[in-house]
ZAKETOR-372282 format. One record per atom (N, C-alpha, C): x, y, z. Coordinates in steps of 0.02 Angstrom, whole numbers, padded with zeros to 5 digits, always signed. Each point is the difference from the previous one (the first is absolute). Layout:
<recs>
XYZ...
</recs>
This chain:
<recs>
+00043-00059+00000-00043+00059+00000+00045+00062+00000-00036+00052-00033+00056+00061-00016-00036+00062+00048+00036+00047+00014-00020+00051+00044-00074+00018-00027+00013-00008-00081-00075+00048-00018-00068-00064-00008+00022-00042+00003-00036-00054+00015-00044-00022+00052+00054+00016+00067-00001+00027+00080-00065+00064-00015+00020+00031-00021-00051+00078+00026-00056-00025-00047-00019-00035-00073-00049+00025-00011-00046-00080+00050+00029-00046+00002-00040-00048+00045-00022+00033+00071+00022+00052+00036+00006+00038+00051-00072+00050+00005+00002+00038-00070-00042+00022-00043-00069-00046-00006+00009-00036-00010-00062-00076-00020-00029+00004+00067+00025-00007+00025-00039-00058+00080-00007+00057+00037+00015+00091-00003-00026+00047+00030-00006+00065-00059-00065+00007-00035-00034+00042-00016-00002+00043+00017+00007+00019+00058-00029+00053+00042+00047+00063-00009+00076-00044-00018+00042+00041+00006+00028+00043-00059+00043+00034-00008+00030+00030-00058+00070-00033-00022-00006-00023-00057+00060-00023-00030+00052+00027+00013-00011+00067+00002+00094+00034+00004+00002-00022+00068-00044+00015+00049+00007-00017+00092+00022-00059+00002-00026-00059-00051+00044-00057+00018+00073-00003-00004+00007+00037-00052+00079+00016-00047+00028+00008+00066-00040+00048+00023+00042+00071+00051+00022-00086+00065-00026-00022+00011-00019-00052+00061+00077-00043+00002-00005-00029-00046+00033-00051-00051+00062+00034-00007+00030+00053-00016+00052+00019-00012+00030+00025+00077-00043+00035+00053+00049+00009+00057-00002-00062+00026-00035-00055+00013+00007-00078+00012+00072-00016-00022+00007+00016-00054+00081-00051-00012+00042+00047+00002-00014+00061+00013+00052+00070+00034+00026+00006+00074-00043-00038+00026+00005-00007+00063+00033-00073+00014-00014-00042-00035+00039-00078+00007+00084+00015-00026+00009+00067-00060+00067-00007-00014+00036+00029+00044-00025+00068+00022+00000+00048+00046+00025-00053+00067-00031-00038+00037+00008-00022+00036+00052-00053+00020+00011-00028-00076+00067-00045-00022+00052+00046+00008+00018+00040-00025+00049+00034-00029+00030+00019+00075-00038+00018+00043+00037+00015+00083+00006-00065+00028+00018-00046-00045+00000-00079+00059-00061-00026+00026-00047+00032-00001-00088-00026+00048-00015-00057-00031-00020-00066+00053-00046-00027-00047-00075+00013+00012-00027-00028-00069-00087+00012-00026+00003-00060+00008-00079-00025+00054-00032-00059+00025-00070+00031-00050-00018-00055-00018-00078+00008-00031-00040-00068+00030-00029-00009+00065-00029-00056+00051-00031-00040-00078+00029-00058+00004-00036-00048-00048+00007-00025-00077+00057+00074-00006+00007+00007-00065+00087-00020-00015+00027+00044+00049+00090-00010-00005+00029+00050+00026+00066+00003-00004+00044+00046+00047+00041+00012-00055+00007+00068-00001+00065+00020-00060+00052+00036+00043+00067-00025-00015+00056+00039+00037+00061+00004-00031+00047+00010+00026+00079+00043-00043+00040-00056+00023+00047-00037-00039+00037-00052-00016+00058+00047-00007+00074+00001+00043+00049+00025-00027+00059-00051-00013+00029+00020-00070+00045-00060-00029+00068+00057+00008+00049-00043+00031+00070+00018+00003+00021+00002-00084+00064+00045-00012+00021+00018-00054+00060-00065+00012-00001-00040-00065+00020-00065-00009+00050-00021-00086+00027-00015+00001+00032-00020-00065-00012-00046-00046-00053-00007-00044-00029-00036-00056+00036+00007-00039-00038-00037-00063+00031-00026-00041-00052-00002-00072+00019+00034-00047-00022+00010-00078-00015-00059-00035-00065-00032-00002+00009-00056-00013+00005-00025-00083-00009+00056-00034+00030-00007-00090+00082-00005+00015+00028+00044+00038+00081-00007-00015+00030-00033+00056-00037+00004+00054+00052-00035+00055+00039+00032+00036-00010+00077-00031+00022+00046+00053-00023+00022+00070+00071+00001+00031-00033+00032+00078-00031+00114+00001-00044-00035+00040-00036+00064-00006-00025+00031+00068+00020+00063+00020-00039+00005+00078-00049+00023-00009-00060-00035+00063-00057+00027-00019-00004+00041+00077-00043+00037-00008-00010+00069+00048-00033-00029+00052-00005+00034+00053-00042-00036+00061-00074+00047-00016-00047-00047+00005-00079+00036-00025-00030-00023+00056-00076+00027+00006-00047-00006+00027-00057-00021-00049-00043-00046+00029-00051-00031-00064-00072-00029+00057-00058+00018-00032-00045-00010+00019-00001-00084+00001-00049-00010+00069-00020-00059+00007-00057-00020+00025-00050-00046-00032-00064-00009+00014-00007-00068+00021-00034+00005+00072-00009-00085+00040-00071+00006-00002-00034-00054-00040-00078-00014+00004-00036-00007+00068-00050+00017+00025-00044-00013+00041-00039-00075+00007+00006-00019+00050-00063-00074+00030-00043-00001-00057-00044+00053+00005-00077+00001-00034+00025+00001-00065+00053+00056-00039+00012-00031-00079+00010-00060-00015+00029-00034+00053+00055-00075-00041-00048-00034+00012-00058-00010+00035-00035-00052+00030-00054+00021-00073-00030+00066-00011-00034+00006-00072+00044-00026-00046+00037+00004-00020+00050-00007-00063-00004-00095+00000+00022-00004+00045-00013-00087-00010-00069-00047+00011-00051+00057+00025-00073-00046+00009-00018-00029-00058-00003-00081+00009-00021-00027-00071+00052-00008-00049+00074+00008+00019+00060-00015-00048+00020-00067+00009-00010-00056-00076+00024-00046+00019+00053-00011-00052+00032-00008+00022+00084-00025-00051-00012-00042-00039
</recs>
């Protein structure tokens, strides 16, 4: 599902509201989740998942067309741990 996908289904199931207000909704929603990453915080969403900041030490790789050594930088990278209630939906009725 794509952001504008997100707002107009958002749109669907509340009438009531104004499309751009959803926009408006929808856009400080994930302003506030980056916002909140970006200072180290983690975002709990009860049921849904926990998103938080993964920091990777700056380490010495390797180019894997040439085989050259290469340093890679020490980064920070988002990380998302699913919730009880997602994984338990996601697999209701999954049979291998």
């Amino acid at each position: 599902m794509t952001k504008s996908e997100l707002i107009q289904r958002l749109a669907d199931r509340n009438p009531h509201l104004f499309l751009r207000d959803i926009e408006k909704i929808v856009d400080t929603f994930f302003d506030e989740v980056t916002d909140a990453l970006a200072k180290g915080n983690r975002v709990e969403l009860r049921g849904f998942g926990a998103f938080s900041v993964k920091h990777r030490e700056a380490r010495t790789g390797r180019n894997p067309r040439t085989g050259e050594t290469v340093e890679v930088e020490a980064k920070r990278l988002p990380f998302f741990k699913t919730g009880k209630a997602l994984r338990e939906k996601l697999n209701e009725g999954y049979d291998e």
